[in-house]
N, C-alpha and C positions, 0 to 999 in steps of 0.2 A: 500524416505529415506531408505527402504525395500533395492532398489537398489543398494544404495550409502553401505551398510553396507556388501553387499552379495559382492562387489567391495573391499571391504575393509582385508573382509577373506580367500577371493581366492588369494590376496595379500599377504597377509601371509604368506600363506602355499606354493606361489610359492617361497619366499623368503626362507622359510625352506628348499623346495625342493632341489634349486640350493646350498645351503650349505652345505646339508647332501650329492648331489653327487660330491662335490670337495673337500669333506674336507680332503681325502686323498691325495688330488692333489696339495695342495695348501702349500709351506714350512709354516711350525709353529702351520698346521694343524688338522696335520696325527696323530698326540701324543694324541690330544682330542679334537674329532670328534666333538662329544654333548656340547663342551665349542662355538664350533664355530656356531654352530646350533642355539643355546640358545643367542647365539651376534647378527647373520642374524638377529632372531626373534624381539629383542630388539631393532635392530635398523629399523625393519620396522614399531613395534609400536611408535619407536619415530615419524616416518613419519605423521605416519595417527594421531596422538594426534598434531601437527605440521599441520596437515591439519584441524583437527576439529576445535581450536580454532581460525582458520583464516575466516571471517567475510563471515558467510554461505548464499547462497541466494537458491531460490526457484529451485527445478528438473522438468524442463520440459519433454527435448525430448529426445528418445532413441537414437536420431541419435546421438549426443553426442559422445556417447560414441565411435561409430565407427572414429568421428573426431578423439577423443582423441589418441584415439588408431593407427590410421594413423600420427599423429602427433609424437605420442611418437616413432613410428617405424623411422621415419625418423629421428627424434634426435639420435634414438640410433643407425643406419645406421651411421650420420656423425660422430659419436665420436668412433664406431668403426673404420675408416677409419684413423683418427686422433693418435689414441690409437696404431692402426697398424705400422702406417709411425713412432711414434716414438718407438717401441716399434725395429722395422728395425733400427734403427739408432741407438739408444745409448744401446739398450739389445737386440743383433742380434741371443742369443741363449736364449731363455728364458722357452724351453720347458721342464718339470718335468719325470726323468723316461722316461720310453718306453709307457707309456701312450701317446697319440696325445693333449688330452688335458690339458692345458694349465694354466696357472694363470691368463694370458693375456685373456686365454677364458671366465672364470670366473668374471673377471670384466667386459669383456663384457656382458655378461647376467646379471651381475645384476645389471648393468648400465640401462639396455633395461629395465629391471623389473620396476625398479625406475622411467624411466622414462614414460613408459607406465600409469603407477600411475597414477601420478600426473599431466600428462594431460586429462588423461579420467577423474580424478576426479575435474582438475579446470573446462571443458568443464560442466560436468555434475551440478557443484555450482552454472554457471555462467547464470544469467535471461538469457532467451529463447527468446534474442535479436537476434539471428541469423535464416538465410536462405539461405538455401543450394539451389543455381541454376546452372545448367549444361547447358557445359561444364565445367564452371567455377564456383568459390567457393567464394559466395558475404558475406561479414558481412554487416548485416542493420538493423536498431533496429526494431521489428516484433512487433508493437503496437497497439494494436485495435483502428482506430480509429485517431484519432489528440493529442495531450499533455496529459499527464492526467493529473486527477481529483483528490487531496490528501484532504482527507476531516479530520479535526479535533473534537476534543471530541466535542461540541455543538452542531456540523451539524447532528452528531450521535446519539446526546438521543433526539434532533429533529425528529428525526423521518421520517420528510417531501423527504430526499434524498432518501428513499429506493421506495417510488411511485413515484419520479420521475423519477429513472433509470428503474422503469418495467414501465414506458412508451416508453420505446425503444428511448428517445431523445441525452440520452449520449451513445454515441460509443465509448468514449475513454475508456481507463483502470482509473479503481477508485483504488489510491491505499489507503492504510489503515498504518502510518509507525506506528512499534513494540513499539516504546515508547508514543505514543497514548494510541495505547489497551490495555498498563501497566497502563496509570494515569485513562482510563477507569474503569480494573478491581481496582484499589485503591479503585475508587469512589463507587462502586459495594460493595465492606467488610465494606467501612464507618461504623461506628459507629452512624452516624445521619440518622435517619430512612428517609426521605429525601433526602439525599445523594444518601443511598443505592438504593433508588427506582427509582434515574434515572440512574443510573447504570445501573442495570440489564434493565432496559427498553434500554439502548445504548446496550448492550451484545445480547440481544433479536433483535436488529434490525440487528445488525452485521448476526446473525445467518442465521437473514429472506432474506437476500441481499446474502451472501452466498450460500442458498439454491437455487436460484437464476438463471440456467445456462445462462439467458440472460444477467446474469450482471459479466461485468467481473472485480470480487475484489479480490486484493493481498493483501496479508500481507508483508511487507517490512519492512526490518535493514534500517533504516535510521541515519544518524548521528552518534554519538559516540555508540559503544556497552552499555550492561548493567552495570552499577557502572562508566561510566567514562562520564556518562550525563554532560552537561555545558550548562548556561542558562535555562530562563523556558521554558517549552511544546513551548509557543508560540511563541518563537525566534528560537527554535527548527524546527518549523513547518515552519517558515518563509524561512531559512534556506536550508533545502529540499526541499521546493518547487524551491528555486532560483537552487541548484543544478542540479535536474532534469527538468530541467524548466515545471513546472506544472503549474497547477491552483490552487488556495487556495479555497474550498469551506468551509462557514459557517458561524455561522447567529451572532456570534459574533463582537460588533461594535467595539470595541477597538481593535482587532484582526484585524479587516476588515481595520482600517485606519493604523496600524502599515505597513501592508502588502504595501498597495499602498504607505506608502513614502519610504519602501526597492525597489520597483519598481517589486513588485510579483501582478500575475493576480489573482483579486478576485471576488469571485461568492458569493454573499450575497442570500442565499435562501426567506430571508427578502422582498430584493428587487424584486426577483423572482416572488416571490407569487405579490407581489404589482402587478406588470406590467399585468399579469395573471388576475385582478381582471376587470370585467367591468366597463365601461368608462361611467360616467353619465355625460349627458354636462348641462348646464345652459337652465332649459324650461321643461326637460324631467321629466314624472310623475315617480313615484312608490310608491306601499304598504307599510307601515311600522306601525310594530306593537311598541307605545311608551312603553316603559317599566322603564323609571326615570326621573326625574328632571334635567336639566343641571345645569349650573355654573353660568348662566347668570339668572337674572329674566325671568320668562315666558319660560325659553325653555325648551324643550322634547327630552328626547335620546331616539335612537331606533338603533338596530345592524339589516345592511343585515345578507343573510347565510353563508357570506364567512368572519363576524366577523368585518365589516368596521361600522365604526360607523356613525351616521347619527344625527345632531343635526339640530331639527328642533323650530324655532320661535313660540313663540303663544302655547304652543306646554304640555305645563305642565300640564293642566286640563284633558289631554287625557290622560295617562298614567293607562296603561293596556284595551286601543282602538288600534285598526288598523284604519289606518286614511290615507287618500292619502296626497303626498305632491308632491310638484316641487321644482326640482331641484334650486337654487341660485348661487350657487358655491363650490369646490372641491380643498382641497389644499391635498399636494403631497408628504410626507418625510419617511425618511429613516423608520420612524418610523409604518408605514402606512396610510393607504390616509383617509384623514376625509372630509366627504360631509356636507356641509349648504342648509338647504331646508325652504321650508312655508308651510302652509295648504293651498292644493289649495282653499279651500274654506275662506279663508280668513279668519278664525275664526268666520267664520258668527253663524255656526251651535251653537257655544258656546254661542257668546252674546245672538243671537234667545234662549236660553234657559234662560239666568240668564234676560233676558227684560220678559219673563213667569216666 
């Protein structure tokens, strides 16, 4: 931005420049130099207020600007040529005085000026989708990676996405769209102490992912600008993803089913973690410390380390034991996996106690 603003001033003043030296040259000029100076100026900050509020994206790369700049030279090469040929034909004498230069000249330069602008500064707006290959000059979107990854406020006070991009498994770009990290920070000033708290804890991970140089996150204008939102966040989000064709990540299930029937790809961190968790089959032992009562008579809950819950038969009298059991069976949902087991010891150790 540092850039884009030092781009913007040296605009200026070439604009002043080329007014201040024609304004004796130019009929309706000569009378009042500093009226015409004072118009250039005005109407190059029309320009650039005319470029600021047209829907700004991220500053990449310096070569930009040299594009721009070649571009705008060539624009203003063809309209001098144009500018020329009719300027021969229907105002065959159009020069001022004994001066050489011209009015004709004067529009050309500040054609060139203008137009130099506004392609080094649409080049310079424009995502850092481009690559420059010689001899020839290729436009191709320059993406880390495969589709990205747009991840919405839940995935974000989850927490769970920022260990898994510093596990180096996503390549893509993560982007983050602007009207997210508004309903985030919302959520952040809340009023409900609750609210707030997982706020800042989504701000806090945004920062820790950020800081990040393995992880590559954008912030992105997605959708309507500010004040002219339509729809909620999550048609919003739905929305953007179809645009850019992304992936939806987050751990939201109503979110998650909206998505799949607009036909947008979605990454349930939910699901994630499930698949990730170890496979216990029907036979196999393990440890499990009881720690309550189940729902059913006689059963015992107990949680692995990764928070799967394990409910075992017989199981209730042990409760704050670690007790082996075997595996029975394992059901699967969205919701997370729940395991059904026995004491391998068949409850013997218990009756053996209450038959003493």
């Amino acid at each position: 931005m540092l850039l884009l603003h030092i781009l913007r001033g040296v605009f200026v003043l070439i604009v002043a420049s080329i007014a201040f030296l024609y304004a004796d040259q130019v009929p309706g000029m000569k009378e009042k130099p500093e009226a015409s100076i004072l118009f250039a100026v005005m109407g190059a900050f029309l320009i650039i207020v005319v470029d600021m509020v047209w829907p700004r994206k991220s500053l990449r790369a310096l070569a930009g600007v040299l594009f721009g700049l070649l571009a705008g030279m060539l624009v203003t090469y063809v309209f001098s040529l144009i500018a020329s040929f009719l300027a021969s034909v229907f105002m065959p004498s159009i020069e001022i005085g004994d001066n050489p230069r011209t009015a004709l000249q004067f529009i050309k330069f500040m054609v060139g000026a203008v137009s130099c602008y506004v392609t080094i500064s649409f080049v310079m707006q424009t995502k850092d989708d481009f690559r420059f290959v010689i001899p020839y000059v290729e436009f191709s979107r320059q993406t880390k990676g495969g589709r990205p990854f747009l991840l919405d406020t839940s995935v974000i006070i989850d927490g769970r996405i920022a260990d898994i991009c510093k596990t180096g498994v996503i390549e893509s770009e993560v982007i983050i769209p602007r009207f997210v990290l508004q309903e985030l920070q919302n959520i952040a000033d809340s009023s409900d102490r609750m609210k707030r708290k997982r706020g800042r804890r989504g701000l806090d991970v945004l920062n820790t992912m950020q800081a990040d140089k393995s992880i590559d996150l954008v912030i992105r204008e997605l959708g309507p600008s500010a004040g002219q939102e339509k729809g909620t966040v999550d048609e919003r989000l739905v929305e953007a993803a179809k645009i850019i064709d992304g992936r939806l990540v987050t751990t939201d299930y109503n979110l998650n089913k909206i998505a799949r029937l607009r036909g947008v790809e979605v990454i349930n961190i939910n699901d994630l973690a499930n698949a990730l968790k170890p496979v216990f089959l029907p036979g196999e032992g393990l440890k499990l410390k009881i720690v309550k009562a189940g729902e059913e008579p006689g059963q015992g809950v107990g949680y692995l380390d990764d928070g799967t819950m394990v409910v075992v038969e017989q199981a209730k009298d042990r409760i704050g034991k670690t007790v082996d059991v075997l595996v029975t069976s394992a059901l699967q949902t969205s919701a997370g996996r729940l395991i059904f087991g026995k004491l391998s010891d068949g409850g013997n150790q218990h009756n053996s106690h209450r038959r003493s």
